[in-house]
mmCIF file of the N, C-alpha and C atoms, coordinates in Angstrom:
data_MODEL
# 
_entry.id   MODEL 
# 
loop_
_atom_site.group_PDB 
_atom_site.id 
_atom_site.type_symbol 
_atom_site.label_atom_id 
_atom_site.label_alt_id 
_atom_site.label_comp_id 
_atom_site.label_asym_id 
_atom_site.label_entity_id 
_atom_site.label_seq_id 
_atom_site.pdbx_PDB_ins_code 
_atom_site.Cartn_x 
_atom_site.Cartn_y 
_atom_site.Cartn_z 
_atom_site.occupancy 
_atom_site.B_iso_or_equiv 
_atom_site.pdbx_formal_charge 
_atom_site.auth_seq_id 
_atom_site.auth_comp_id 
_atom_site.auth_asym_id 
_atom_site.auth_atom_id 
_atom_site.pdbx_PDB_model_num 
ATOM 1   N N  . UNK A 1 1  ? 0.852   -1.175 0.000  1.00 0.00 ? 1  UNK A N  1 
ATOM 2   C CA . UNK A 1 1  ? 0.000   0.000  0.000  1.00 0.00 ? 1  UNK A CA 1 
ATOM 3   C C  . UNK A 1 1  ? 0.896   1.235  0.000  1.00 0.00 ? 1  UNK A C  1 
ATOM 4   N N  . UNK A 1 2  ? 0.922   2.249  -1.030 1.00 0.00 ? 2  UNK A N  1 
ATOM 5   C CA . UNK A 1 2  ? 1.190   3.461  -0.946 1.00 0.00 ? 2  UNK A CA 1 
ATOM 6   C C  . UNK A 1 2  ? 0.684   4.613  -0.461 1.00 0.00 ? 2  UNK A C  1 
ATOM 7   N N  . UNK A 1 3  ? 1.453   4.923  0.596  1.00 0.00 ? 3  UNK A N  1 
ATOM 8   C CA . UNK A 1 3  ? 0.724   5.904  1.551  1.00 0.00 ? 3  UNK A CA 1 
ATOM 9   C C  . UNK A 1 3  ? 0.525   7.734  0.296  1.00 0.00 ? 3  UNK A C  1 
ATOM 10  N N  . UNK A 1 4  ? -0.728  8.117  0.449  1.00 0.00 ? 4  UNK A N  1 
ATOM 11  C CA . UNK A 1 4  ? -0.267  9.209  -0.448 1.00 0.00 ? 4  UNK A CA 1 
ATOM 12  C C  . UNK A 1 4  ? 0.132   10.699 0.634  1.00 0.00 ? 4  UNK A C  1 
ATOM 13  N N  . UNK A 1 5  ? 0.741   11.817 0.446  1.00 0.00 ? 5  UNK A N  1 
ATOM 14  C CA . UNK A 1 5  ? 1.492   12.693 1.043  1.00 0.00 ? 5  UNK A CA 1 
ATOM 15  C C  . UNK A 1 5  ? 0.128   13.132 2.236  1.00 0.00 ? 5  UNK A C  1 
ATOM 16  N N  . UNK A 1 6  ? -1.171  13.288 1.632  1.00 0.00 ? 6  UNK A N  1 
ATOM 17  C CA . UNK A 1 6  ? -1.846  14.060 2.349  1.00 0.00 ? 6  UNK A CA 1 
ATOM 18  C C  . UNK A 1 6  ? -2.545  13.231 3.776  1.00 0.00 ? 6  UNK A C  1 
ATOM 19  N N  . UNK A 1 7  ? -2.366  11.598 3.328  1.00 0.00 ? 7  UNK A N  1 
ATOM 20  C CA . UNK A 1 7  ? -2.940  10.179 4.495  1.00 0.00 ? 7  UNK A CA 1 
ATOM 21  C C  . UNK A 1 7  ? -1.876  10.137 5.394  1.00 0.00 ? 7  UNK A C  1 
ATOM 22  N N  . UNK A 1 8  ? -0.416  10.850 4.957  1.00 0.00 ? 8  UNK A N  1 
ATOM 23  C CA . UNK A 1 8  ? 0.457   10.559 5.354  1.00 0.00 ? 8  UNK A CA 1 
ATOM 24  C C  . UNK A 1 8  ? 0.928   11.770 6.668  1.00 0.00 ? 8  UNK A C  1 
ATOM 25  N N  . UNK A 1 9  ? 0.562   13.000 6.199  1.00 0.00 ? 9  UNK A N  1 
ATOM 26  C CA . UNK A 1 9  ? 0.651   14.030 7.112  1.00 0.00 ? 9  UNK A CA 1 
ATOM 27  C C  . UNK A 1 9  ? -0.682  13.572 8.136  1.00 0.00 ? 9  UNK A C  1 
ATOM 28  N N  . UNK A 1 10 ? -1.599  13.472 7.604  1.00 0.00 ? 10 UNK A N  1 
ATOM 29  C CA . UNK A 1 10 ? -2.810  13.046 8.815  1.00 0.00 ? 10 UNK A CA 1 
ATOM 30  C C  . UNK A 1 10 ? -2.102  11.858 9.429  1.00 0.00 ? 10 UNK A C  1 
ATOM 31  N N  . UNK A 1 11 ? -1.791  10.996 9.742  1.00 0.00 ? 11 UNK A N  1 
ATOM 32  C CA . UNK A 1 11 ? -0.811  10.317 10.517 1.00 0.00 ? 11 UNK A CA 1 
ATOM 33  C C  . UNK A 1 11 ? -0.040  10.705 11.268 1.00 0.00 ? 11 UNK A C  1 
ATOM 34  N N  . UNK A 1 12 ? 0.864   11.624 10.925 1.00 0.00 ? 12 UNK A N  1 
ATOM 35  C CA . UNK A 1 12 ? 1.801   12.216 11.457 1.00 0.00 ? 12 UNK A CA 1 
ATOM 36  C C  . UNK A 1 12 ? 1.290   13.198 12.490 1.00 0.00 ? 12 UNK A C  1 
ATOM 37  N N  . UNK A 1 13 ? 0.251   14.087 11.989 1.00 0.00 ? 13 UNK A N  1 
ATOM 38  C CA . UNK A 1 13 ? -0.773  14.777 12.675 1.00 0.00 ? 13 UNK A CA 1 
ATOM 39  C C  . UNK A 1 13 ? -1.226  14.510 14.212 1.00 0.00 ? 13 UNK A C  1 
ATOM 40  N N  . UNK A 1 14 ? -2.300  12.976 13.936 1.00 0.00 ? 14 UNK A N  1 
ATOM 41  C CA . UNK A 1 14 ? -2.352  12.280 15.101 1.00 0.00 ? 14 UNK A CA 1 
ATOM 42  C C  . UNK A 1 14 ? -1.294  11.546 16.119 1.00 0.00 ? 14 UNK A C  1 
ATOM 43  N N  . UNK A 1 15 ? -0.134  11.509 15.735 1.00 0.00 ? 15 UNK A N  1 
ATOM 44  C CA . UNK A 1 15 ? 1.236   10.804 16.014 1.00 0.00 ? 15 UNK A CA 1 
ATOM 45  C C  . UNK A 1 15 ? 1.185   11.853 17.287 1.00 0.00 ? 15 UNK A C  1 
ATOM 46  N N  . UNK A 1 16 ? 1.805   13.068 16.725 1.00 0.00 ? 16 UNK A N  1 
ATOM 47  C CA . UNK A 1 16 ? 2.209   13.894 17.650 1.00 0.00 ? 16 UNK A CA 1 
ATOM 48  C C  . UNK A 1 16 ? 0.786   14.617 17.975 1.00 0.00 ? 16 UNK A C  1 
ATOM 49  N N  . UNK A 1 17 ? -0.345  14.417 18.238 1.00 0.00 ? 17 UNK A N  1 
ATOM 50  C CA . UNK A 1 17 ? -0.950  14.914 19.135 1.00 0.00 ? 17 UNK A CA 1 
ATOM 51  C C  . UNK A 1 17 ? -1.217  13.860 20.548 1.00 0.00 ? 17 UNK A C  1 
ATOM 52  N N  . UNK A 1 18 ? -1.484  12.377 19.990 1.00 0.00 ? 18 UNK A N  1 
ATOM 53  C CA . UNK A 1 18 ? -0.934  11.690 21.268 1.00 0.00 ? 18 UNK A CA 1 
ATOM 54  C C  . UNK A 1 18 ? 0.130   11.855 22.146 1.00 0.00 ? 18 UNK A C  1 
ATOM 55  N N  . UNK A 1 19 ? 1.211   12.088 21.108 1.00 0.00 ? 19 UNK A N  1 
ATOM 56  C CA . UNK A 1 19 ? 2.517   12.350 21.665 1.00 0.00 ? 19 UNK A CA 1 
ATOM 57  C C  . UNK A 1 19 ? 2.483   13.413 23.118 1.00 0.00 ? 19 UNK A C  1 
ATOM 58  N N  . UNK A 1 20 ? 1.932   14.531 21.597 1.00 0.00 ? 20 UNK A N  1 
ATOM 59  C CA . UNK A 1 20 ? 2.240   15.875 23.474 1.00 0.00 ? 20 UNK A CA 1 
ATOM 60  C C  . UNK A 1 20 ? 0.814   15.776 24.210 1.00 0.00 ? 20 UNK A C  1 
ATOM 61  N N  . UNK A 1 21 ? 0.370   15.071 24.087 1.00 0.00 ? 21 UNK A N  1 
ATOM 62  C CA . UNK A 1 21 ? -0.898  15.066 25.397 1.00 0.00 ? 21 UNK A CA 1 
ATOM 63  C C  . UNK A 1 21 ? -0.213  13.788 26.235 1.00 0.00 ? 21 UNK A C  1 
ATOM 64  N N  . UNK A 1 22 ? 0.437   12.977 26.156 1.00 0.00 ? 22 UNK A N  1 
ATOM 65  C CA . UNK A 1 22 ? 1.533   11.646 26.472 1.00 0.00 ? 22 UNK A CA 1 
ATOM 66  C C  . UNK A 1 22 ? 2.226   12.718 27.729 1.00 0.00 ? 22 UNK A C  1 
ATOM 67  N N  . UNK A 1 23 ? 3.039   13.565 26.931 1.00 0.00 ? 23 UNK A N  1 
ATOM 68  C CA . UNK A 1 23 ? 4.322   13.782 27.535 1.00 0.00 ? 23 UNK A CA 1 
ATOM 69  C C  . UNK A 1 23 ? 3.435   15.229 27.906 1.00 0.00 ? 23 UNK A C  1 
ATOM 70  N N  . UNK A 1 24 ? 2.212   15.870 27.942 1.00 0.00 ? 24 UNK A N  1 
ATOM 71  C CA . UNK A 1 24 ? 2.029   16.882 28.740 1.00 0.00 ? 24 UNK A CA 1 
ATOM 72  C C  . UNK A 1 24 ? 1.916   16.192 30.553 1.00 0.00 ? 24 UNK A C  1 
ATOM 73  N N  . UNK A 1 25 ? 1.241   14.937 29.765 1.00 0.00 ? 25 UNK A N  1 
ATOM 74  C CA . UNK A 1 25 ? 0.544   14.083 31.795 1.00 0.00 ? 25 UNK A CA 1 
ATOM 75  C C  . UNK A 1 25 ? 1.609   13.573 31.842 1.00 0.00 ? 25 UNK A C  1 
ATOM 76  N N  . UNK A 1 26 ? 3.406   13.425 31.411 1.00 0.00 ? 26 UNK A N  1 
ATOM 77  C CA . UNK A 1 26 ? 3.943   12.617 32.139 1.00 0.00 ? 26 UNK A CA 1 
ATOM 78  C C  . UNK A 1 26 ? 4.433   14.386 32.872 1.00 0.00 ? 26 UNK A C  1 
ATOM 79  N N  . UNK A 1 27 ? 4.767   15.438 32.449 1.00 0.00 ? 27 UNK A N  1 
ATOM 80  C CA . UNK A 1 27 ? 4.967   16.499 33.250 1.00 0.00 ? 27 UNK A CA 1 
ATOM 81  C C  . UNK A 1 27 ? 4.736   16.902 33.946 1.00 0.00 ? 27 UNK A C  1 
ATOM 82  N N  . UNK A 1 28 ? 3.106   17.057 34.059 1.00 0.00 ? 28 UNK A N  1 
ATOM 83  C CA . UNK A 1 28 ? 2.366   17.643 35.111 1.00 0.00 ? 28 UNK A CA 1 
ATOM 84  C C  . UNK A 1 28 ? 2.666   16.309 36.178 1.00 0.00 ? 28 UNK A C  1 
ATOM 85  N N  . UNK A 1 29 ? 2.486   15.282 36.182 1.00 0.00 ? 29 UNK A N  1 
ATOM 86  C CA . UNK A 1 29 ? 2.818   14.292 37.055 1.00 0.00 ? 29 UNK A CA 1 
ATOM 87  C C  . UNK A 1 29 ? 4.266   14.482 37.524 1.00 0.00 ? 29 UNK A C  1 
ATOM 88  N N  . UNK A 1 30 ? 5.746   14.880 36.891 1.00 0.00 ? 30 UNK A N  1 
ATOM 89  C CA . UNK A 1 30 ? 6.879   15.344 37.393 1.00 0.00 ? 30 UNK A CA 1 
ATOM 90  C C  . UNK A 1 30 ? 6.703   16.472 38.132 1.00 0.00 ? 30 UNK A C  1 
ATOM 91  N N  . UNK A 1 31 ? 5.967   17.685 37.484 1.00 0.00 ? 31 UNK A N  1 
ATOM 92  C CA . UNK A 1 31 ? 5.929   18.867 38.296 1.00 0.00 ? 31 UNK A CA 1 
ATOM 93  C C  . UNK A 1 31 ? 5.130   18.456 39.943 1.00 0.00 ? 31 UNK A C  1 
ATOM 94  N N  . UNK A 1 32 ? 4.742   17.859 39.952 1.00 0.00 ? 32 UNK A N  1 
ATOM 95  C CA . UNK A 1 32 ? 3.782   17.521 41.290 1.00 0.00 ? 32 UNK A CA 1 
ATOM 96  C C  . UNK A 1 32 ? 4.329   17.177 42.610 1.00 0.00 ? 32 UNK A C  1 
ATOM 97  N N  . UNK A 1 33 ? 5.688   16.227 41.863 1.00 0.00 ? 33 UNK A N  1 
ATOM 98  C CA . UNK A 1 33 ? 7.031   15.739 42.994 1.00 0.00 ? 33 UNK A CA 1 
ATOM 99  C C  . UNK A 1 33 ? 7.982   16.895 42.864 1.00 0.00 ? 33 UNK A C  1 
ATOM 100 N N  . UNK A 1 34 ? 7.882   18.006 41.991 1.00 0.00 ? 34 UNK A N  1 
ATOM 101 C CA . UNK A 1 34 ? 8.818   19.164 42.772 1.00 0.00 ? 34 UNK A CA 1 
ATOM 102 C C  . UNK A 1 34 ? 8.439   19.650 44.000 1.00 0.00 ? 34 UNK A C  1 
ATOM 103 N N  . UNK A 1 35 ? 9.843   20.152 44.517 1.00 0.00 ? 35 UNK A N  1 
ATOM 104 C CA . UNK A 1 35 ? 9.563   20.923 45.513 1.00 0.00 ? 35 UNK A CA 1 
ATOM 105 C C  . UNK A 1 35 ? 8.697   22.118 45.343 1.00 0.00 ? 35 UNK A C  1 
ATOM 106 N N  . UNK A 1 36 ? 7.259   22.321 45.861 1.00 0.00 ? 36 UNK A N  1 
ATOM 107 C CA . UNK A 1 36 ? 6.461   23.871 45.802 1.00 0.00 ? 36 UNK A CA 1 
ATOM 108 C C  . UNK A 1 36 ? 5.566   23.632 44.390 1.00 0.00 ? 36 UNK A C  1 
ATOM 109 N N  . UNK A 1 37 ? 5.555   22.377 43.985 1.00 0.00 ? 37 UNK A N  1 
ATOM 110 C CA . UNK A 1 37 ? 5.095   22.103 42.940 1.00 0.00 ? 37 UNK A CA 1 
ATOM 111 C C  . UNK A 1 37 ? 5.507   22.528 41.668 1.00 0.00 ? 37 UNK A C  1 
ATOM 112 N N  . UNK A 1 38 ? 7.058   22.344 41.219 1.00 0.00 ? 38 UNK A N  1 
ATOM 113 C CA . UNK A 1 38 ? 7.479   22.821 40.330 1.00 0.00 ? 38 UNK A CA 1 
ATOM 114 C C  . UNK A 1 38 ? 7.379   24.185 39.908 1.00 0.00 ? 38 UNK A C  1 
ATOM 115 N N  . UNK A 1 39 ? 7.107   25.374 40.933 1.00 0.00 ? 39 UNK A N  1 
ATOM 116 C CA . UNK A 1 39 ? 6.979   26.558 40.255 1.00 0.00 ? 39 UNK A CA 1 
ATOM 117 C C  . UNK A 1 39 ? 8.341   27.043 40.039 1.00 0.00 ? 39 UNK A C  1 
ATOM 118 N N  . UNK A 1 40 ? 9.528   26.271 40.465 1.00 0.00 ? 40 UNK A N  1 
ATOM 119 C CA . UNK A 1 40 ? 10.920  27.260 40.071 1.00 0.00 ? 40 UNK A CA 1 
ATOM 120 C C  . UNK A 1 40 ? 11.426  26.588 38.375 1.00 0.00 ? 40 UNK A C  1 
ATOM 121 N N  . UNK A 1 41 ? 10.597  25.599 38.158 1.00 0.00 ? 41 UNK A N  1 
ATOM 122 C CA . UNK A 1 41 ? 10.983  24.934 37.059 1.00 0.00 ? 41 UNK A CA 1 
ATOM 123 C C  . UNK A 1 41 ? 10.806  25.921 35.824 1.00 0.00 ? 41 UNK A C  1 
ATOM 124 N N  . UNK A 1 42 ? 11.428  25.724 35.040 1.00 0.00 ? 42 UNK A N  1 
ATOM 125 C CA . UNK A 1 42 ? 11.312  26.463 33.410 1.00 0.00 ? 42 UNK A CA 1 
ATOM 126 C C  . UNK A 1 42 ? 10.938  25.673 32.780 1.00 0.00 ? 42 UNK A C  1 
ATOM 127 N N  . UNK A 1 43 ? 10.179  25.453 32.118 1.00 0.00 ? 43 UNK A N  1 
ATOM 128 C CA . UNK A 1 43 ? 9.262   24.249 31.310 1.00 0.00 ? 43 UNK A CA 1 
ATOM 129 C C  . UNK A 1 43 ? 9.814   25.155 30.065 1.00 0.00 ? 43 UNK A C  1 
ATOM 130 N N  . UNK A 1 44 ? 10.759  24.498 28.914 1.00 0.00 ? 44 UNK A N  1 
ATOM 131 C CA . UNK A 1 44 ? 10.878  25.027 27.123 1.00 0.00 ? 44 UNK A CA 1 
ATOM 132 C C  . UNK A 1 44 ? 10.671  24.247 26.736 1.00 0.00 ? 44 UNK A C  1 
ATOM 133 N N  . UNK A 1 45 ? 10.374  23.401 26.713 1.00 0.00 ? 45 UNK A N  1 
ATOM 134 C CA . UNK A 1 45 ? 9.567   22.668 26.177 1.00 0.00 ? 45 UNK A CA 1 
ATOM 135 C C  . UNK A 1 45 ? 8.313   22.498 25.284 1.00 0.00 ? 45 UNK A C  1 
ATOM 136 N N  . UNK A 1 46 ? 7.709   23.845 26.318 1.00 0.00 ? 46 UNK A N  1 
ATOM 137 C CA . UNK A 1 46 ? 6.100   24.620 25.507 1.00 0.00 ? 46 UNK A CA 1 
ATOM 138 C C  . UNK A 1 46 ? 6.684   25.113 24.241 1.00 0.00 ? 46 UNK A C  1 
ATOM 139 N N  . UNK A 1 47 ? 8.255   25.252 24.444 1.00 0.00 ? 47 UNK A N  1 
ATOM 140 C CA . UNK A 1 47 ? 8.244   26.737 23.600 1.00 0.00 ? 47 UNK A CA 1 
ATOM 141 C C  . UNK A 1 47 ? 8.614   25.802 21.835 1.00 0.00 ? 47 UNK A C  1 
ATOM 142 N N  . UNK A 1 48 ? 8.623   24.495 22.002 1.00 0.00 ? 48 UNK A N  1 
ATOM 143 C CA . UNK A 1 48 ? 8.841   23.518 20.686 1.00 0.00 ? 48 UNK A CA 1 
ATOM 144 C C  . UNK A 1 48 ? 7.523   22.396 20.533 1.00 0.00 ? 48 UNK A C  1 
ATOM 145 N N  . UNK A 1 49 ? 6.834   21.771 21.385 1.00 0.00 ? 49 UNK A N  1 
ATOM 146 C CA . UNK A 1 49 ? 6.166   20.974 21.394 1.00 0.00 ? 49 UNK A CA 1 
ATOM 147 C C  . UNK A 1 49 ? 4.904   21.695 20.766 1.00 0.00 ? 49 UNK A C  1 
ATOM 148 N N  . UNK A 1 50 ? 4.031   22.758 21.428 1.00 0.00 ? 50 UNK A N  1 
ATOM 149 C CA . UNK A 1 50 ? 2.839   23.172 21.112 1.00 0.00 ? 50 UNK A CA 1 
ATOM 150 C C  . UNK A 1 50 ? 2.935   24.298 19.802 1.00 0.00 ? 50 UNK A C  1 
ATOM 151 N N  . UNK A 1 51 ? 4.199   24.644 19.277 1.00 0.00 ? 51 UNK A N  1 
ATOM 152 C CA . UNK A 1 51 ? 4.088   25.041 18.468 1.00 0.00 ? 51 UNK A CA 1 
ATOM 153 C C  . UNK A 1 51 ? 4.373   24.250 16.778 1.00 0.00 ? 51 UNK A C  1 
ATOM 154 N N  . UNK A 1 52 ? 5.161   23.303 17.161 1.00 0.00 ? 52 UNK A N  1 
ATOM 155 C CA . UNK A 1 52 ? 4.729   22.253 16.035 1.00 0.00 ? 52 UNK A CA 1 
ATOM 156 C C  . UNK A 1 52 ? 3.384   21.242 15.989 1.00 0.00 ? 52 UNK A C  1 
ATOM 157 N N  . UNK A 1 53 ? 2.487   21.154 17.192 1.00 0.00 ? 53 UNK A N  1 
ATOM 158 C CA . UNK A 1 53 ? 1.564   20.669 17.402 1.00 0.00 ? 53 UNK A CA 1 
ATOM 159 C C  . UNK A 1 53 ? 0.350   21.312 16.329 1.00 0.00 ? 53 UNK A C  1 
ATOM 160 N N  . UNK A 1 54 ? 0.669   22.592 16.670 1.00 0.00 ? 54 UNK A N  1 
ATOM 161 C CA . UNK A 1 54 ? -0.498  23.964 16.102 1.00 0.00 ? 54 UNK A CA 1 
ATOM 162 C C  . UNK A 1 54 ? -0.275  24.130 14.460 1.00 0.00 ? 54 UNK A C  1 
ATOM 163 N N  . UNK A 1 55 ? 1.346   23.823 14.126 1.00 0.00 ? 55 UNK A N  1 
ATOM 164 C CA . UNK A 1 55 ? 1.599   24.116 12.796 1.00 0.00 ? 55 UNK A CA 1 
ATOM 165 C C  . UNK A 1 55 ? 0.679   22.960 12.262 1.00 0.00 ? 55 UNK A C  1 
ATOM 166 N N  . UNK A 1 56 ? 1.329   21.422 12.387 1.00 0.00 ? 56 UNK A N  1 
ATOM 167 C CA . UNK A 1 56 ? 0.576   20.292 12.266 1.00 0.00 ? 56 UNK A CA 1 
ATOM 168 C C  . UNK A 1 56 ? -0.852  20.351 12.169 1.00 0.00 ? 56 UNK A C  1 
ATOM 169 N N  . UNK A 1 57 ? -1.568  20.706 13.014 1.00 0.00 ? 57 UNK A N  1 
ATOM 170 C CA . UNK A 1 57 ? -3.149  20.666 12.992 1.00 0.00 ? 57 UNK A CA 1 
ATOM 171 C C  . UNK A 1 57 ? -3.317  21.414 12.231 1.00 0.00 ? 57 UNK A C  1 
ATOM 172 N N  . UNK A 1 58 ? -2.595  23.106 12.187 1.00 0.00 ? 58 UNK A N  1 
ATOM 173 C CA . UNK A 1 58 ? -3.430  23.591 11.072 1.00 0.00 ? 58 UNK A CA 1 
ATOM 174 C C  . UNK A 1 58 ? -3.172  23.092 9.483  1.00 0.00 ? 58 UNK A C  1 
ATOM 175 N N  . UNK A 1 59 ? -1.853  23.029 9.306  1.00 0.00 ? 59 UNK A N  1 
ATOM 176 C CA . UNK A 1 59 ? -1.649  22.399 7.899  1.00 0.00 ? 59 UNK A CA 1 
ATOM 177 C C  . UNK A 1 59 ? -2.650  21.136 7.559  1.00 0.00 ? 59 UNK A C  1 
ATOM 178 N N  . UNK A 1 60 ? -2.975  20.592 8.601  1.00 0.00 ? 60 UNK A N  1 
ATOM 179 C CA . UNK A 1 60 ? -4.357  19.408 8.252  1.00 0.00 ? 60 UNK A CA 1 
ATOM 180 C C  . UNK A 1 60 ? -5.137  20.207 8.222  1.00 0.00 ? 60 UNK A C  1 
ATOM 181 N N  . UNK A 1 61 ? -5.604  20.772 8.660  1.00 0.00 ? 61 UNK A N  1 
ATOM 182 C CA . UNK A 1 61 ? -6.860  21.384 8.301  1.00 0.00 ? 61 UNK A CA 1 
ATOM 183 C C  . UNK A 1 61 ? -7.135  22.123 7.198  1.00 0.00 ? 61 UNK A C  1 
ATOM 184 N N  . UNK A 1 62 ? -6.007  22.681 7.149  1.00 0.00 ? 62 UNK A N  1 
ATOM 185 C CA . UNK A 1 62 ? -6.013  23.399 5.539  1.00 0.00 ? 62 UNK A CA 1 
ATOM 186 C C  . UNK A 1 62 ? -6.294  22.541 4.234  1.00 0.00 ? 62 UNK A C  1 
ATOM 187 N N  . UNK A 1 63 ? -5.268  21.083 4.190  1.00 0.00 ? 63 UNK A N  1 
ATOM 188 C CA . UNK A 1 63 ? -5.537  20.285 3.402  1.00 0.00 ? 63 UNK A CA 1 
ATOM 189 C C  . UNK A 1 63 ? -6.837  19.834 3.678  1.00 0.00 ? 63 UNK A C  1 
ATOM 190 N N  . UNK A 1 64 ? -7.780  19.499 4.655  1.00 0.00 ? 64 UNK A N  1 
ATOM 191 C CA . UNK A 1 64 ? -8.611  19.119 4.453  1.00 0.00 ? 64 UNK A CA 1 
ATOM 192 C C  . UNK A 1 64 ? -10.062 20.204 3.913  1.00 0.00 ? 64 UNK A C  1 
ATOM 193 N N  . UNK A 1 65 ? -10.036 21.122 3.936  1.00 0.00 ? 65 UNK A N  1 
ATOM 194 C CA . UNK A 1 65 ? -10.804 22.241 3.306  1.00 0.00 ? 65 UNK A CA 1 
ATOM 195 C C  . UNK A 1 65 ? -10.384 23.021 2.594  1.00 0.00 ? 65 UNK A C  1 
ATOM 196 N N  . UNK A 1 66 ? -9.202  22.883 1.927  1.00 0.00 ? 66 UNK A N  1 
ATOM 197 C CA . UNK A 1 66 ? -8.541  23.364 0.622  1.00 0.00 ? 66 UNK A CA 1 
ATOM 198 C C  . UNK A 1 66 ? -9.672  22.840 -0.444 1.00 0.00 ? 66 UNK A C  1 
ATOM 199 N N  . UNK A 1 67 ? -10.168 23.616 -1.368 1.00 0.00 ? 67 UNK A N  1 
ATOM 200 C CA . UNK A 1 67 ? -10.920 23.432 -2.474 1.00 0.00 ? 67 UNK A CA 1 
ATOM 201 C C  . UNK A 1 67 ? -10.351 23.058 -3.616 1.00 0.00 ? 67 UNK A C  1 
ATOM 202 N N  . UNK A 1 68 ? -10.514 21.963 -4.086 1.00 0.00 ? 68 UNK A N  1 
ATOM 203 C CA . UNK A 1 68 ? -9.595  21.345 -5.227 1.00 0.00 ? 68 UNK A CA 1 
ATOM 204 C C  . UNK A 1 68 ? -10.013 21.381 -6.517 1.00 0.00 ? 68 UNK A C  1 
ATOM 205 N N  . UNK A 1 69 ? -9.313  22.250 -7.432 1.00 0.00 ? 69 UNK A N  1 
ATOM 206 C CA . UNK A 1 69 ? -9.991  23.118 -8.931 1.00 0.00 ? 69 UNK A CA 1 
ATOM 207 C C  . UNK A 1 69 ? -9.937  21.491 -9.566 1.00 0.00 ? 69 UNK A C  1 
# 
């Protein structure tokens, strides 16, 4: 079976949205055993995960309501 580009980004799509909802509850579960509840922590993490998350969803979405001449 040949995956075509657009079955293939929707895959990828859902990949990493399990992914960072995965690794958001394994965090909040780390932050919980900090001391004070992790408020001295720097989480950058946000600053790569939710923004390829957002690119991802929207580029699906675009392909999927892109109007095809």
């Amino acid at each position: 079976m040949i995956l075509k580009p657009k079955i293939l980004l929707y895959i990828i799509t859902v990949a990493v949205l399990i992914a960072a909802v995965v690794w958001e509850i394994y965090m909040q579960k780390w932050l919980a055993f900090q001391p004070d509840g992790g408020v001295d922590v720097m989480r950058s993490d946000l600053f790569v995960i939710w923004p390829v998350v957002l690119t991802l969803v929207s580029v699906s979405l675009f392909r999927i309501f892109k109007k095809e001449d």
